[in-house]
Z-matrix of the N, CA and C atoms (Angstrom, degrees):
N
C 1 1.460
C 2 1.529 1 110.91
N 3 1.331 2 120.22 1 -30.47
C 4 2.017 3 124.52 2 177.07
C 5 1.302 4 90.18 3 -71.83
N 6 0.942 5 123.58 4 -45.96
C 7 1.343 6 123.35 5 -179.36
C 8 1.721 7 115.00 6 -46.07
N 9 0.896 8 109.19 7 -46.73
C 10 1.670 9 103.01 8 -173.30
C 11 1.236 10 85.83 9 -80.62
N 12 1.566 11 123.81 10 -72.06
C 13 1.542 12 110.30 11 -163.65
C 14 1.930 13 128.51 12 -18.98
N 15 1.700 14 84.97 13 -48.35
C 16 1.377 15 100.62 14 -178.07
C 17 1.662 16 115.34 15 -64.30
N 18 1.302 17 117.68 16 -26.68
C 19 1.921 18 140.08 17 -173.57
C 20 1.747 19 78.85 18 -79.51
N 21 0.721 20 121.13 19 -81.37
C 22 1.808 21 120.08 20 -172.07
C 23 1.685 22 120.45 21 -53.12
N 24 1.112 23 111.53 22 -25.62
C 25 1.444 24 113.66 23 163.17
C 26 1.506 25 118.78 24 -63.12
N 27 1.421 26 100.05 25 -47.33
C 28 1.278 27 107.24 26 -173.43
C 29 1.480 28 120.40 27 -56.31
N 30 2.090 29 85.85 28 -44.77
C 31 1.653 30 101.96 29 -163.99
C 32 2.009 31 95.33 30 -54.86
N 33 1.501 32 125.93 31 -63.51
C 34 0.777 33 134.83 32 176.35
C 35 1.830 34 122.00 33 -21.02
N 36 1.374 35 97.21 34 -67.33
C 37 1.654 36 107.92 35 162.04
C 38 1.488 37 102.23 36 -32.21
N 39 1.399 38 109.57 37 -77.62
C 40 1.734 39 108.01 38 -147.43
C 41 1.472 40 75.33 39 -58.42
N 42 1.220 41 142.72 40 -50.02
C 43 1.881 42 109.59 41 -133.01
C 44 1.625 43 82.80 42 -86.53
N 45 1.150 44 151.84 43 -21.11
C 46 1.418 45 145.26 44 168.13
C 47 1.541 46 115.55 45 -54.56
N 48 1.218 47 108.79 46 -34.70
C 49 1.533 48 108.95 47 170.16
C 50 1.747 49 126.91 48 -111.45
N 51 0.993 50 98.69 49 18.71
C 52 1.253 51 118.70 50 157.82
C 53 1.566 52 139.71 51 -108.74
N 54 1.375 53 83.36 52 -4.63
C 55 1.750 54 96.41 53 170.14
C 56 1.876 55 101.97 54 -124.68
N 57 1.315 56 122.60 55 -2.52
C 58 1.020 57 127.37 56 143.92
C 59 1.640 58 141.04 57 -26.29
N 60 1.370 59 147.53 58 85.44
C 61 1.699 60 141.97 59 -124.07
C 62 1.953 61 84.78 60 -111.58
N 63 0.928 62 105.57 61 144.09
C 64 1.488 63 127.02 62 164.21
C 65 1.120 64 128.72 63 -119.14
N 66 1.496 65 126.06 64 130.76
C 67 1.576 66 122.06 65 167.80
C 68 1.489 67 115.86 66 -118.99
N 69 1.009 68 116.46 67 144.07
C 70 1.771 69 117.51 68 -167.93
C 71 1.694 70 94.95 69 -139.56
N 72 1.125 71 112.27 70 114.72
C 73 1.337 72 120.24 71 161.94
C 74 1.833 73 126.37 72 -166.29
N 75 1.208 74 98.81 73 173.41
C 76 1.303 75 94.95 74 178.70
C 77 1.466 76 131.85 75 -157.08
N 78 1.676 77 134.11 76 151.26
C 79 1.190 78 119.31 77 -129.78
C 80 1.475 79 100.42 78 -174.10
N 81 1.376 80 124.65 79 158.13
C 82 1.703 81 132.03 80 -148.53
C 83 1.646 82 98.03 81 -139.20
N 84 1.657 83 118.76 82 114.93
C 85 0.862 84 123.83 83 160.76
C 86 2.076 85 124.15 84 -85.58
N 87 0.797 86 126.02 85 115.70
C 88 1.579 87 128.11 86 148.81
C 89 2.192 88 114.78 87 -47.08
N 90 1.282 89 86.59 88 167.93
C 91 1.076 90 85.30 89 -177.83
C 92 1.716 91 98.43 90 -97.77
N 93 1.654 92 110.12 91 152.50
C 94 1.364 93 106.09 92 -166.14
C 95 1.588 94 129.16 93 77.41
N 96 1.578 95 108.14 94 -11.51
C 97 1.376 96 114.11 95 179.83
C 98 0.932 97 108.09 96 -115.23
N 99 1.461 98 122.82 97 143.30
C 100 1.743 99 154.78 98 166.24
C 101 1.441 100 110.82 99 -58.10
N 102 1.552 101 128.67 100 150.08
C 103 1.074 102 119.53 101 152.54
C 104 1.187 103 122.07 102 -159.73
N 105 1.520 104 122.23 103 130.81
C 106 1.708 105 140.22 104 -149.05
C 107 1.906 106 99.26 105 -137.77
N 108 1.925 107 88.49 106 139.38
C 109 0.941 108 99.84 107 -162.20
C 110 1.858 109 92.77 108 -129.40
N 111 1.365 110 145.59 109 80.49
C 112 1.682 111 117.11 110 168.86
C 113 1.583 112 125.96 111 -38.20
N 114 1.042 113 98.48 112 123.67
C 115 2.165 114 99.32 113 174.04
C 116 1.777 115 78.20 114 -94.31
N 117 1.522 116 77.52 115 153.92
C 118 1.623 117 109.53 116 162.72
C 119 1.860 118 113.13 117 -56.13
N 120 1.208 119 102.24 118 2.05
C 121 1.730 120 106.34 119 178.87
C 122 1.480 121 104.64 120 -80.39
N 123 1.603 122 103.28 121 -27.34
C 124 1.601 123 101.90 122 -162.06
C 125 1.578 124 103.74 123 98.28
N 126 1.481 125 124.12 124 -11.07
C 127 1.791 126 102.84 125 171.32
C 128 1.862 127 91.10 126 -110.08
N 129 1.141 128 91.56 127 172.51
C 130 1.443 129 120.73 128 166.76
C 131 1.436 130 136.70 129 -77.62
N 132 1.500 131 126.02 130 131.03
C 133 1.592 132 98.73 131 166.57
C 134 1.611 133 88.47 132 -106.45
N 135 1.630 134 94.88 133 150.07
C 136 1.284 135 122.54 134 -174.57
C 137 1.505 136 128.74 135 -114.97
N 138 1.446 137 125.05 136 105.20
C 139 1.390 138 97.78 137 -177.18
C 140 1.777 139 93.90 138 -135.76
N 141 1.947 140 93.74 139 122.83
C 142 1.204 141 119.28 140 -153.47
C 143 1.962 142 101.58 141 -112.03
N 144 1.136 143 101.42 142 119.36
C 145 1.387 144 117.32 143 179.82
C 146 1.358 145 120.89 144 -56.34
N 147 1.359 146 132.08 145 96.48
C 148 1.477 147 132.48 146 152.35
C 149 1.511 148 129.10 147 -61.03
N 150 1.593 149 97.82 148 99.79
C 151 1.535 150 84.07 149 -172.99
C 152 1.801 151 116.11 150 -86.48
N 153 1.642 152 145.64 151 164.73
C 154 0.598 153 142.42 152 -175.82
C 155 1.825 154 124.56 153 -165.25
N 156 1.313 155 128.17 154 172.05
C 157 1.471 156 110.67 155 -152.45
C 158 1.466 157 108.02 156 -84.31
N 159 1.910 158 89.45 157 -44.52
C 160 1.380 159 110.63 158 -172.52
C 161 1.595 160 121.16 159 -88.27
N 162 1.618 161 110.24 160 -22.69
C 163 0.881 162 156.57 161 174.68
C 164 1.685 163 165.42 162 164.43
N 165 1.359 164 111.62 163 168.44
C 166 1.541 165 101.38 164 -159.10
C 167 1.373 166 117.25 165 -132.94
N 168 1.486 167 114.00 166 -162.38
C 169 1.304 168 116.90 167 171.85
C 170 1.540 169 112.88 168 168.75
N 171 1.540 170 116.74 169 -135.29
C 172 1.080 171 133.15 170 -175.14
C 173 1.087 172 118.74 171 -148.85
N 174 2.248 173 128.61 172 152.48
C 175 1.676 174 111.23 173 160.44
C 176 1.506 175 82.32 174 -118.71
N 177 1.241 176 93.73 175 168.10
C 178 1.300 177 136.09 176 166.37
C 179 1.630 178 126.81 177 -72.09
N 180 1.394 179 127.76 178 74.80
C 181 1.107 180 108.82 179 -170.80
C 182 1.799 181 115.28 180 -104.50
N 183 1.391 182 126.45 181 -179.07
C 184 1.239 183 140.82 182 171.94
C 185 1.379 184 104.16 183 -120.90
N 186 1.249 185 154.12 184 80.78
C 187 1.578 186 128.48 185 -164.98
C 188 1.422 187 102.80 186 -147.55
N 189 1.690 188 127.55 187 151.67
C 190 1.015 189 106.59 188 170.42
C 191 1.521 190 152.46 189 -100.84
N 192 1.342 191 74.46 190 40.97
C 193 2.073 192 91.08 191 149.30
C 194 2.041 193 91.56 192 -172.48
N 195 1.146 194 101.52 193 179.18
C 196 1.518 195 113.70 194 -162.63
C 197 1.914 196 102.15 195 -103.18
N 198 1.316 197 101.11 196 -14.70
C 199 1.427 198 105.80 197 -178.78
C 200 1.412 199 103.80 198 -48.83
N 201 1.783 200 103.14 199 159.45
C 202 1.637 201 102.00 200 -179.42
C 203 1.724 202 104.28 201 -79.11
N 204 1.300 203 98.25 202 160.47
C 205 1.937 204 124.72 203 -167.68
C 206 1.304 205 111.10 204 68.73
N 207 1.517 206 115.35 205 -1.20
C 208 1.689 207 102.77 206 172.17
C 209 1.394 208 115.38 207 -49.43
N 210 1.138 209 149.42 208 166.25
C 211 1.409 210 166.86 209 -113.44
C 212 1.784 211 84.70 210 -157.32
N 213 1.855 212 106.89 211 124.29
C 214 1.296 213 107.29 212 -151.96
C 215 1.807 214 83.35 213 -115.44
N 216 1.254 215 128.94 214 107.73
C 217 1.358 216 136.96 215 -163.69
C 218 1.474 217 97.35 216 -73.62
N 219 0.942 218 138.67 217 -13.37
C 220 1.706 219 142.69 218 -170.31
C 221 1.740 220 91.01 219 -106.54
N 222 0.982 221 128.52 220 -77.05
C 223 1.649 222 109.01 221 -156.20
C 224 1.076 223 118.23 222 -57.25
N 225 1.629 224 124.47 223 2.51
C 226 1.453 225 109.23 224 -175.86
C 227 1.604 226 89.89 225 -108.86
N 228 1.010 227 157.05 226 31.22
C 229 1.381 228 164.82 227 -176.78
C 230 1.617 229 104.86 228 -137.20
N 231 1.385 230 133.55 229 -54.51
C 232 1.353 231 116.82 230 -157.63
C 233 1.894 232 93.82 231 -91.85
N 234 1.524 233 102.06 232 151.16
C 235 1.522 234 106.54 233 179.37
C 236 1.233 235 89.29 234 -113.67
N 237 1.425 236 90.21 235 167.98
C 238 1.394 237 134.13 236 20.57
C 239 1.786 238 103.30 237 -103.40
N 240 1.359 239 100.71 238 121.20
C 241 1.265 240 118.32 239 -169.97
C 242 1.952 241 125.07 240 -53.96
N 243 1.226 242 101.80 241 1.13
C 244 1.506 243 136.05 242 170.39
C 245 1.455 244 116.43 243 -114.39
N 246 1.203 245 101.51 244 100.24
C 247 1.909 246 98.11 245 178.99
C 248 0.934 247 127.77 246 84.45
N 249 1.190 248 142.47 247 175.78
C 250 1.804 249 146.74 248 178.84
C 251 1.045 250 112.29 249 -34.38
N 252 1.497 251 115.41 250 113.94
C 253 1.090 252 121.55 251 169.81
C 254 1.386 253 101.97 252 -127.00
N 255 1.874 254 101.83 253 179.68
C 256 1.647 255 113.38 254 174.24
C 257 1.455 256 125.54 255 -47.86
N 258 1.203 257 107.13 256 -15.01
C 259 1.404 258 115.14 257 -164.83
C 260 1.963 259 96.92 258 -94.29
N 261 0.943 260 99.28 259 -14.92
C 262 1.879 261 98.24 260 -176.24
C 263 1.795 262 109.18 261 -100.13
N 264 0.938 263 111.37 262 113.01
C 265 1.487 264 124.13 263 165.13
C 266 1.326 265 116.95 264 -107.33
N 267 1.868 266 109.41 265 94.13
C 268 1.219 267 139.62 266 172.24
C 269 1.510 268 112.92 267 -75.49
N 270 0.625 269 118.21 268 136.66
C 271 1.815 270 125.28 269 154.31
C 272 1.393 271 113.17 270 -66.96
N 273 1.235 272 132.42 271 -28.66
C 274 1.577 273 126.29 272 169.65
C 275 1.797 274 100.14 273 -55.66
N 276 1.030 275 112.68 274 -70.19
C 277 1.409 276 131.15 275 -177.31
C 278 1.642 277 111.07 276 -10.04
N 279 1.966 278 99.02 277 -34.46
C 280 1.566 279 91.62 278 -159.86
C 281 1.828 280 87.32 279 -125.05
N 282 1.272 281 121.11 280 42.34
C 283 1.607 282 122.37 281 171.49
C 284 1.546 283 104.55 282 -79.73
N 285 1.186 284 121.99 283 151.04
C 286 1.070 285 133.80 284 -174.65
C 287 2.403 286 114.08 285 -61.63
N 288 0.992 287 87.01 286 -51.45
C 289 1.580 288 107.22 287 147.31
C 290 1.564 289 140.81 288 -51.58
N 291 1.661 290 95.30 289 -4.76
C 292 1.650 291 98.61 290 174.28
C 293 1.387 292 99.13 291 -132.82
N 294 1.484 293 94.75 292 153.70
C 295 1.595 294 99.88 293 -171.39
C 296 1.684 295 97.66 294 -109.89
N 297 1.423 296 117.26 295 13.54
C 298 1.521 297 117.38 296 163.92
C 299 1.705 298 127.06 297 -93.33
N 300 1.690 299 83.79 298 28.93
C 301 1.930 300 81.10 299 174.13
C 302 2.213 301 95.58 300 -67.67
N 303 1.616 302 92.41 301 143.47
C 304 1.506 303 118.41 302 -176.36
C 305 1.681 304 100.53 303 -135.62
N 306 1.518 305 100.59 304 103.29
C 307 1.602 306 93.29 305 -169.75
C 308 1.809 307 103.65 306 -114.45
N 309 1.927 308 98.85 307 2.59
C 310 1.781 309 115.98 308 163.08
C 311 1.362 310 99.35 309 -97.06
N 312 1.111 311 139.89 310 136.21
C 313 1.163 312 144.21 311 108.42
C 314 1.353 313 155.94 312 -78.48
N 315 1.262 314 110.41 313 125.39
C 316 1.688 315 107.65 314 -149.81
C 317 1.521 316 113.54 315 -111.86
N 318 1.111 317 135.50 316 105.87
C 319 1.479 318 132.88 317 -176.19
C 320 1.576 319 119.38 318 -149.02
N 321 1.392 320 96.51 319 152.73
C 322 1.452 321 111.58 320 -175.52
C 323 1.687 322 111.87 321 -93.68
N 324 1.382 323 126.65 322 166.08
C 325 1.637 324 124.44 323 155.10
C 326 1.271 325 104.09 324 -150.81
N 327 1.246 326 104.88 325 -176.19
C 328 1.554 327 116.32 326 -162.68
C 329 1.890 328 86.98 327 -131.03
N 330 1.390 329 96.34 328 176.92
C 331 1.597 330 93.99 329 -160.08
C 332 1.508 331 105.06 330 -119.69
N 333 0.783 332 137.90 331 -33.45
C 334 1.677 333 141.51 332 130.19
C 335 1.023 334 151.16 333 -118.27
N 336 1.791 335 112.37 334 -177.81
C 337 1.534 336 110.34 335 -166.81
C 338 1.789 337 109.98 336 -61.86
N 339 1.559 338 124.37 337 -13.52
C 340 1.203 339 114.31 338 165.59
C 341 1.719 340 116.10 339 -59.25
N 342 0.922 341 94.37 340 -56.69
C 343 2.022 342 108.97 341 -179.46
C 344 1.376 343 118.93 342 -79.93
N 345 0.990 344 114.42 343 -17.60
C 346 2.074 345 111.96 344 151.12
C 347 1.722 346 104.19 345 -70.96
N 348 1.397 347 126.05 346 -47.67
C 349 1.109 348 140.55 347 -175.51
C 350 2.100 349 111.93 348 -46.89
N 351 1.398 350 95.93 349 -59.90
C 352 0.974 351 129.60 350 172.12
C 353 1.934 352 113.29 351 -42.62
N 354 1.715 353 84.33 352 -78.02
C 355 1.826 354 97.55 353 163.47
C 356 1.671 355 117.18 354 -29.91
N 357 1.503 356 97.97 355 -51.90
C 358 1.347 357 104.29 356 -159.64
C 359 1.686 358 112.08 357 -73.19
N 360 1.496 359 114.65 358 -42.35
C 361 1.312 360 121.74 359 168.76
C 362 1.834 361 117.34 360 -63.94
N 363 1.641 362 119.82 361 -19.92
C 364 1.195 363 124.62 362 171.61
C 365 1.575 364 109.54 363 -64.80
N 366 1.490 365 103.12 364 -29.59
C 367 1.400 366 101.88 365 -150.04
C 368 1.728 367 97.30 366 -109.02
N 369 1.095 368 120.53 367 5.88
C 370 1.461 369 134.68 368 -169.47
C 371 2.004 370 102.96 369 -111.73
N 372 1.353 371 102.09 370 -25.77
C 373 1.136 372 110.01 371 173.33
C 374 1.386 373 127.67 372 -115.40
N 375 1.182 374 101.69 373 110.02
C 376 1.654 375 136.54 374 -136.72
C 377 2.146 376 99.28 375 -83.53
N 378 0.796 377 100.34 376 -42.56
C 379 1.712 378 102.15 377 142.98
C 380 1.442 379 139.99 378 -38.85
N 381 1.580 380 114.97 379 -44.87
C 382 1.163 381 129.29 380 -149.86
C 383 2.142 382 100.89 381 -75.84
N 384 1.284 383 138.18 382 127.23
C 385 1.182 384 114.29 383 -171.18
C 386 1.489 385 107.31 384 -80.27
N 387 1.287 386 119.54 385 158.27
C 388 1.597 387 150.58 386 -136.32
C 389 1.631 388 98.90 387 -78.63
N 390 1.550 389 93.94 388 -66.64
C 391 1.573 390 107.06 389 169.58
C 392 1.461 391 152.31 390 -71.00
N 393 2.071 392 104.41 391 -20.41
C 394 1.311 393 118.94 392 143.78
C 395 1.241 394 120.96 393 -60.73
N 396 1.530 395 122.28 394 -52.83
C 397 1.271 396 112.52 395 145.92
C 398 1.602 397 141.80 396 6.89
N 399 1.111 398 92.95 397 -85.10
C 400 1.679 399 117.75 398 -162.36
C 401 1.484 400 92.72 399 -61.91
N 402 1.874 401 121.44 400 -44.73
C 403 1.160 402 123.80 401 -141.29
C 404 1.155 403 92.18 402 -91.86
N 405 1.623 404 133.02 403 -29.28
C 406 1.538 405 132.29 404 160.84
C 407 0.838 406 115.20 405 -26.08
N 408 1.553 407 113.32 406 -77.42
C 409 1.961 408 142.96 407 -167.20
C 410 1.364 409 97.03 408 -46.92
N 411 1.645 410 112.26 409 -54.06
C 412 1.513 411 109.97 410 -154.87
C 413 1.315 412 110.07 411 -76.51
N 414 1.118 413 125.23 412 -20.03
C 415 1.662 414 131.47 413 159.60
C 416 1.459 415 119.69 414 -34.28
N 417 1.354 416 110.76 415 -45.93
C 418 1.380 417 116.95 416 -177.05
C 419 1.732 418 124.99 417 -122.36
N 420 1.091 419 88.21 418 40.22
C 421 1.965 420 130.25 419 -157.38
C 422 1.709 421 98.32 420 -94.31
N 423 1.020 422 110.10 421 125.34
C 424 1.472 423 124.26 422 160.18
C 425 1.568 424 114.46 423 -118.28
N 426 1.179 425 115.37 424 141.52
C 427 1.299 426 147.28 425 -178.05
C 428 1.500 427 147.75 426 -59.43
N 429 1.614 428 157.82 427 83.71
C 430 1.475 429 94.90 428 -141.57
C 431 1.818 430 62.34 429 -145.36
N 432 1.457 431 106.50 430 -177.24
C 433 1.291 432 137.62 431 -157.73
C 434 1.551 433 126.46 432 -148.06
N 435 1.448 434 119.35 433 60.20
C 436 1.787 435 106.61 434 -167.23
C 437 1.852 436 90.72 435 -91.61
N 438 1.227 437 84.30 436 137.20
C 439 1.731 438 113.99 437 179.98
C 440 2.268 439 95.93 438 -106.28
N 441 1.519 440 106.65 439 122.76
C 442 1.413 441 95.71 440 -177.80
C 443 1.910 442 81.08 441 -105.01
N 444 1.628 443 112.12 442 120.51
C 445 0.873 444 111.35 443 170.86
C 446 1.760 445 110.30 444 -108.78
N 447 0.695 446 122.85 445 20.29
C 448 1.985 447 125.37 446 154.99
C 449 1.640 448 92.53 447 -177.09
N 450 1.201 449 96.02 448 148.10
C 451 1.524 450 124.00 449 166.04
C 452 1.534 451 118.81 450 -128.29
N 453 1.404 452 124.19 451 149.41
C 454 1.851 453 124.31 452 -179.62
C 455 2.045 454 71.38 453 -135.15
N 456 1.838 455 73.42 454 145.04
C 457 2.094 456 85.77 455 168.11
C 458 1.302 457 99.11 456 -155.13
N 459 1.046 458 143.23 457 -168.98
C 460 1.236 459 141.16 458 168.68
C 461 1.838 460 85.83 459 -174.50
N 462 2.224 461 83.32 460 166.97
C 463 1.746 462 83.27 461 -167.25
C 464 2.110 463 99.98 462 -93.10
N 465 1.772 464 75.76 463 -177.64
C 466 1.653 465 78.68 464 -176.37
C 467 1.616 466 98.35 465 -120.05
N 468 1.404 467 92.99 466 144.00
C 469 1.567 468 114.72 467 178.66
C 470 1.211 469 89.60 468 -15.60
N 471 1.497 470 137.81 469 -88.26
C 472 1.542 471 139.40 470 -151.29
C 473 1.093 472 119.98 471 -50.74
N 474 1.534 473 122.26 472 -0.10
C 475 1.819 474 127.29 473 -153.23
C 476 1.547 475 111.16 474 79.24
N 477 1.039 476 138.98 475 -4.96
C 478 1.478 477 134.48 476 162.10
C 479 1.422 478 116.43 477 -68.77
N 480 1.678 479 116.54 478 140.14
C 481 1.545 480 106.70 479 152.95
C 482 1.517 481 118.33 480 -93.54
N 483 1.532 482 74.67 481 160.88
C 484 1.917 483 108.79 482 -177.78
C 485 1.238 484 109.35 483 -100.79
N 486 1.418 485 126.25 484 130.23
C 487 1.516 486 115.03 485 177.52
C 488 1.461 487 95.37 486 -83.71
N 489 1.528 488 124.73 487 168.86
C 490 1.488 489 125.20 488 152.00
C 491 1.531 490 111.23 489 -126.02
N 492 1.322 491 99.98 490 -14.08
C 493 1.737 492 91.74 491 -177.12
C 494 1.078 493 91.36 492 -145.67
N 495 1.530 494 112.42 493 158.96
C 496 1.253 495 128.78 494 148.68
C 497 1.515 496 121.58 495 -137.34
N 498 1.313 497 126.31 496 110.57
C 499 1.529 498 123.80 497 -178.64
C 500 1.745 499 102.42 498 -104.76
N 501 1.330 500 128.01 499 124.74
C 502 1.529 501 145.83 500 -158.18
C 503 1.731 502 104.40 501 -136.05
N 504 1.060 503 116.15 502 148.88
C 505 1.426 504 130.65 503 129.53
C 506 1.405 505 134.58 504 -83.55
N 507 1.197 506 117.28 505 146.70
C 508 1.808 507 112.96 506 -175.21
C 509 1.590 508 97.74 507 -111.71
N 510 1.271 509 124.51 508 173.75
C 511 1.309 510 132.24 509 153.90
C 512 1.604 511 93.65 510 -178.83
N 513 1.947 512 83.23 511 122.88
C 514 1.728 513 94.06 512 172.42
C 515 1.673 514 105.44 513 -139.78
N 516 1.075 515 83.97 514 151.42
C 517 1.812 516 98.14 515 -166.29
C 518 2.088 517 91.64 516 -114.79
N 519 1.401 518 107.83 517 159.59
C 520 1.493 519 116.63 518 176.64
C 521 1.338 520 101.14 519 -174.44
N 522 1.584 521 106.01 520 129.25
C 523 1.554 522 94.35 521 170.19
C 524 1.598 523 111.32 522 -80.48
N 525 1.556 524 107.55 523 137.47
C 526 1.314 525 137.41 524 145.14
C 527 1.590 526 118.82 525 1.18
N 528 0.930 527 102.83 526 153.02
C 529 1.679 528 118.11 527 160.16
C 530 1.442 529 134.23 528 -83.00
């Protein structure tokens, strides 16, 4: 009887990751510039420029479209859901003085405005438990991967750095339809 369980687990696996969609690419931000990518899902990955005096950067979004107030399908999934997360590419992060340069970035999204919706009312309702939760969301959870493979920064008048470039790899995984 483990025996079958285990024949049906498997079967399940492969056909779960075989209808699974991937995007692999890669791409160079300026400072002050936006940058949008369509997946074959029909949403976008988004990486939207924070500008700032002392300093700046970028987040990371999943959303479906890159315009500003879109609904950012990755920050309400990757933690810690308070504060800096993977999805934020600061220029503090990479000062010579911090030992939090992050040149992987690791984050999750959800695949629509039902399941951002969803996230958001799980996480608004202060009842709801932590780990049913998570294991809901993460059910229907996509994946993603920015690699910062060169960076240019220079400092700012105040002693802060400025990023000016960023050249990255992406890789995002989502299960299928």
């Amino acid at each position: 009887m483990l025996r079958l369980w285990i024949v049906v687990l498997f079967c399940v696996l492969a056909q779960a990751l075989a209808t699974a969609e991937t995007a692999k690419f890669s791409g160079r931000v300026l400072q002050g510039q936006d940058f949008g990518r369509r997946l074959s899902s029909g949403l976008w990955f988004c990486l939207q420029y924070e500008p700032g005096a002392n300093e700046n950067g970028w987040v990371i979004g999943i959303q479906e479209s890159c315009a500003e107030g879109a609904h950012n399908f990755a920050t309400i999934v990757t933690p810690p859901l308070h504060g800096p997360n993977d999805t934020d590419v600061q220029s503090w992060e990479f000062a010579p003085t911090t030992n939090a340069s992050k040149f992987v970035r690791r984050f999750s999204f959800v695949l629509s405005e039902e399941d951002w919706q969803r996230a958001i009312n799980t996480l608004n309702d202060s009842y709801a438990p932590a780990a049913n939760t998570s294991k809901e969301v993460d059910a229907r959870c996509g994946h993603g991967t920015l690699t910062i493979t060169r960076m240019r920064h220079h400092e700012s008048p105040d002693g802060g750095l400025l990023l000016d470039t960023l050249d990255f790899r992406v890789t995002l995984t989502w299960p299928g339809n």
